[in-house]
N, C-alpha and C positions, 0 to 999 in steps of 0.2 A: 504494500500500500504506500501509496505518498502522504506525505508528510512536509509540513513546513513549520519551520522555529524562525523566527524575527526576533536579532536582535542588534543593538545598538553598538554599532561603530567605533574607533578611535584613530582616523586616520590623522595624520600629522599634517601642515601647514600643505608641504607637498600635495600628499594624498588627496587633499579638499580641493586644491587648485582642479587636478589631475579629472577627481569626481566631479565637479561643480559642471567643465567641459563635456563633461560626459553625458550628465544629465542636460543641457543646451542644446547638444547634437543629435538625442533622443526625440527632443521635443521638434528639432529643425526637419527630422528623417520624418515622424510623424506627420508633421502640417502640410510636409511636400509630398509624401505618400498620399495624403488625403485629397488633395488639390488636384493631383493628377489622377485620382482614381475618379472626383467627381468628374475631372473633363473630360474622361474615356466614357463614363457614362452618357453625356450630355451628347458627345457625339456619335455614340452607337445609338440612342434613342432615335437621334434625326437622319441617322443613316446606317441600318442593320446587314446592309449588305457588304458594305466597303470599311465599314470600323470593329472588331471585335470587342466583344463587353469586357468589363475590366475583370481581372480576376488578380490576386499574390503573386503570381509570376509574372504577368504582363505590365504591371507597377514595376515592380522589383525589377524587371529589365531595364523600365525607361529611367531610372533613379542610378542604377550601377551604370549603363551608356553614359549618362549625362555627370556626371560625378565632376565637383571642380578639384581642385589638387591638393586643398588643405581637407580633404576629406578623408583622403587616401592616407591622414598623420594619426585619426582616430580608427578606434577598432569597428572591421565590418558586420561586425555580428551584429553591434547596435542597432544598423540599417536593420538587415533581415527579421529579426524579433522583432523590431517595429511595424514593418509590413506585415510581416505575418500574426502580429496583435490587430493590424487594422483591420485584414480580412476576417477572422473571428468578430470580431466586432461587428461586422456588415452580416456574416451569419446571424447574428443575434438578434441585429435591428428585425430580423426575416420573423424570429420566435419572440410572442412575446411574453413567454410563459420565464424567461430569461428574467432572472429577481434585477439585473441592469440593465434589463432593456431599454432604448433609446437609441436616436443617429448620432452616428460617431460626430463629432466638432470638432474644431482643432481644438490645442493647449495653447493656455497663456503663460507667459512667463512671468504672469504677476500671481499666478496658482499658489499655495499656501505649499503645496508638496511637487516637488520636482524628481522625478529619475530615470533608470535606465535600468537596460536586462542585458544577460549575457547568459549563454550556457557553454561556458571554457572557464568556469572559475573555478578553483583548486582550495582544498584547505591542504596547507603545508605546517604541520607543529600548530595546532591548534589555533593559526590565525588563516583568514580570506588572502587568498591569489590571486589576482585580475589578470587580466593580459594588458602588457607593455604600450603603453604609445609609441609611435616614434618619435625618435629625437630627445626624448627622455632619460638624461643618463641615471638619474638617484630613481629610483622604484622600488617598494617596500611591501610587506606583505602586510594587511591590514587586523589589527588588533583587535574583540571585541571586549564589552564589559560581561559578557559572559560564557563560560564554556560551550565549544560546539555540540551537538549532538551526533552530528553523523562525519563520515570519512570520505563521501564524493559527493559533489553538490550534482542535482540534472538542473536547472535553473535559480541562477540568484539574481534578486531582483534588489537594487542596491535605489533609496529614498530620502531626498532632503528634508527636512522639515524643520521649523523654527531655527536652523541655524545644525541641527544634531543628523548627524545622519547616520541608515539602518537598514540594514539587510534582511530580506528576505529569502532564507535559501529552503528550495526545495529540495526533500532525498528521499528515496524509498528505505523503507522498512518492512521486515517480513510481521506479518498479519496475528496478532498477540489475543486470540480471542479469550474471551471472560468465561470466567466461569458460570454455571448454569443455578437461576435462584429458583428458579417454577415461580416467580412473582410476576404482577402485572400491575399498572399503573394508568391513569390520566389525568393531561394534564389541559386546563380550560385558560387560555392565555387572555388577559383585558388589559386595560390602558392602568402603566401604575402597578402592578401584581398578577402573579400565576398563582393558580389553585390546582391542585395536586390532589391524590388519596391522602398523602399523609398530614394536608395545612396549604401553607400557601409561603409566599416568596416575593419579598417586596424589589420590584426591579428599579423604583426610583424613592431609595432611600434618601434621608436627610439631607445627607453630607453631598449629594447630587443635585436637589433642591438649590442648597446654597450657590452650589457650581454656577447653577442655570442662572441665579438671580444675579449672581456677578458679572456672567455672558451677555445677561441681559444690558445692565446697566452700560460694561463696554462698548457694544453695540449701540448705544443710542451716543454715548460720546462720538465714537467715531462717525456717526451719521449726522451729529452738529456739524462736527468740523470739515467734514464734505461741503456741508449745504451753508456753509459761512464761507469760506475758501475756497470750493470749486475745486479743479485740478490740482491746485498747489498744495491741498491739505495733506497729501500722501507723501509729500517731502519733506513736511516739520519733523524735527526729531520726534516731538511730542506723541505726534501720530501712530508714529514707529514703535513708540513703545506702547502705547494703549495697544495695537496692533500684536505686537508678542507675547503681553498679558493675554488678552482675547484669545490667541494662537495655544496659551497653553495651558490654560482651564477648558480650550475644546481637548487637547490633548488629554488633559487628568480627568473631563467625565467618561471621554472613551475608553481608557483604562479601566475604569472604575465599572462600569458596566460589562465590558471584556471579562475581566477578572469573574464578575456575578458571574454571567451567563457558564462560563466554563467551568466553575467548580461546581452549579446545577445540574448542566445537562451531564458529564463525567458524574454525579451522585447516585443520578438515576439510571445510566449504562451500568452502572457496577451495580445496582442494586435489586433491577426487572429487566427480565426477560420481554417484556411487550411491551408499550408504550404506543399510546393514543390522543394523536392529537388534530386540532380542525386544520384543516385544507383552508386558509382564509387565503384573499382575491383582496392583498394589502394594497397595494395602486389603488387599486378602484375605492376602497373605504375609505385614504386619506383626500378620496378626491372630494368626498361629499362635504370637507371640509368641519367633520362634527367629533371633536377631541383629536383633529390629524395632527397636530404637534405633539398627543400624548402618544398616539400610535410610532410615532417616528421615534421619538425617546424608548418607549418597551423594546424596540429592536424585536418584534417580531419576526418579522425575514432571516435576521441572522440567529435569531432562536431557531431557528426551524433547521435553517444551515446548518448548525452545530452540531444540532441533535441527530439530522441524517447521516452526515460524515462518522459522527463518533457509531451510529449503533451498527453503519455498514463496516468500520473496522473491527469492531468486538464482535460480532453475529449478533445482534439483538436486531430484533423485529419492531419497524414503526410503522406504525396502522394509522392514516388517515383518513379520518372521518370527513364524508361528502361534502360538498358547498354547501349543499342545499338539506342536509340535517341538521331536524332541528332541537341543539343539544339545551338552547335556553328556554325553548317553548314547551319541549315533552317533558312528562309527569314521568318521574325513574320510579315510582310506586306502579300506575298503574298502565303506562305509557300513554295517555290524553296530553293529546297537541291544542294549543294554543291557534285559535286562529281570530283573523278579521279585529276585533274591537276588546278582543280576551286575551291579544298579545300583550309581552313583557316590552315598555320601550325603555331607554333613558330616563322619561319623565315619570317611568311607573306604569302603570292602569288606572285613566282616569274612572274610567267606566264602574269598576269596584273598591277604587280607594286605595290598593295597593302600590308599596314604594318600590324603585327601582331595583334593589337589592332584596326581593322578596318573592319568592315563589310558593301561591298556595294554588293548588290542584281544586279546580270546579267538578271535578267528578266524586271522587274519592276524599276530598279534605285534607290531602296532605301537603304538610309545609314543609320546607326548609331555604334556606340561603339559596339566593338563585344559581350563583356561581358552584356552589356545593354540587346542588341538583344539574348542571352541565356536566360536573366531573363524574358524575356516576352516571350520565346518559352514553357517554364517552366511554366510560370503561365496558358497558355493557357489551359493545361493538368488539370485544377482544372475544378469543376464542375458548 
């Protein structure tokens, strides 16, 4: 199975120069890649017989033909991994079941994260290998702040950010499956907390809250000093630093939710054999625009991510339950669904008085917590 560990860097004054270029010529391969793949489209459109449609090799020819000479000083692999992330890309734009779907754009260089891939990097004595520029005579082998895990990298993806830069290396490892519990589990994911069999799991704790109120706050400064200054506000020191504040309280709540999510869903791999959870259609809910800022915070998408990669490398079984079951509206005592003017919304049941977090059963009489009563509609669907 693959695997990837991200971590944090220490190249020296050299080494930053050497990356900083690296990461420039990624973004430069990129935007020329893009340009000439939209004008091979444009002209196959209007003429299918005399222009062939673009495809990764017919780019990638006109970019190596066309190469000016300070190109041929950086490494080519940068080119090609670029290309061939654009065409992946264009595949994707095709599917839009793809959790980043969207048309590729080019990159800015005023983007908060800059970098570049290669698959020719080495670890030698526990530090990152690059391949040589030319014309470079000091070249070093790059240090991290923490131990490697693996002995051949298949692609490291090497990323600037606030000033630190950080690798991403991917390696195979053979397939370490779990032992077997005969347990099962589900889990009812909402804006704010998951509900489990065993409780629940608060995904935007305190210390996140505050995070936010501080992002908040920066953000409205730096959106003064735009709208007083204009252009020039992004060149006050002042700016610069509100700006790397902002840059790294986004950085510490992403951690901070990375962190959650992976010691949850790693709890519940080592601890059930089955796990069940909704098939939700995230794009389209934040579209309605009704709690989308809290849905974007839960990290939904990448809960789901996590939990499929981890349970396909241990052998556990994840069971998704349909769009269109309905785990908040059926009764888990006597399965009566909810319909028309008897459903659970946001604001509750106006129609019988009941509040949003409350599920009582018009058939039968039974109560309990609405979110409780999903997670045992949800479990019912195991085997």
């Amino acid at each position: 199975m693959i695997k990837t560990q991200v971590v944090e860097l220490r190249p020296n004054k050299i080494m930053q120069r050497e990356l900083e270029r690296l990461c420039n010529y990624r973004r430069y391969c990129w935007n020329l890649a893009l340009a000439t793949w939209q004008d091979m489209y444009e002209a196959w459109t209007l003429d299918k017989d005399n222009n062939p449609s673009p495809n990764e090799h017919r780019v990638w020819d006109v970019l190596v033909n066309n190469k000016a000479d300070w190109q041929f000083a950086l490494s080519a692999r940068c080119l090609q991994l670029a290309v061939k992330d654009l065409a992946n890309a264009w595949k994707n734009f095709f599917d839009k079941t793809q959790p980043d779907w969207g048309k590729p754009h080019f990159k800015s260089k005023k983007a908060p994260r800059q970098g570049f891939k290669t698959d020719r990097a080495k670890i030698i004595n526990g530090k990152l290998r690059l391949d040589k520029p030319r014309g470079i005579k000091s070249w070093f082998d790059i240090p991290a702040y923490e131990a490697l895990k693996m002995e051949e990298v298949k692609i490291a993806s090497i990323f600037r950010e606030r000033g630190h830069y950080y690798a991403a290396l991917s390696y195979e490892e053979e397939a370490g499956l779990k032992a077997k519990t005969g347990k099962k589990t589900a889990i009812d994911v909402n804006v704010g907390h998951f509900n489990y069999t065993e409780g629940k799991i608060n995904v935007l704790p305190a210390k996140l809250q505050k995070l936010y109120k501080r992002i908040k706050h920066y953000q409205r400064v730096l959106s003064k000093k735009r709208r007083v200054n204009g252009k020039s506000a992004s060149q006050s020191n002042n700016y610069l630093q509100v700006r790397t504040k902002l840059q790294r309280d986004y950085r510490k709540a992403a951690n901070i939710q990375n962190d959650l999510l992976q010691k949850f869903t790693t709890e519940h791999v080592n601890n059930y054999d089955q796990i069940v959870i909704e098939d939700l259609n995230v794009k389209q809910m934040m579209m309605t625009h009704v709690a989308s800022k809290g849905m974007q915070r839960s990290l939904f998408g990448k809960f789901r991510q996590v939990l499929t990669y981890k349970c396909e490398w241990y052998g556990k079984e994840l069971i998704l339950a349909d769009k269109t079951y309905p785990s908040t509206q059926r009764c888990a005592n006597c399965g009566y669904v909810k319909t028309g003017a008897d459903k659970i919304t946001l604001q509750g049941n106006k129609k019988h008085g009941t509040k949003h977090n409350e599920y009582i059963c018009y058939e039968c009489g039974y109560s309990n917590d609405r979110d409780d009563n999903a997670v045992l509609n949800l479990l019912a669907l195991t085997k």
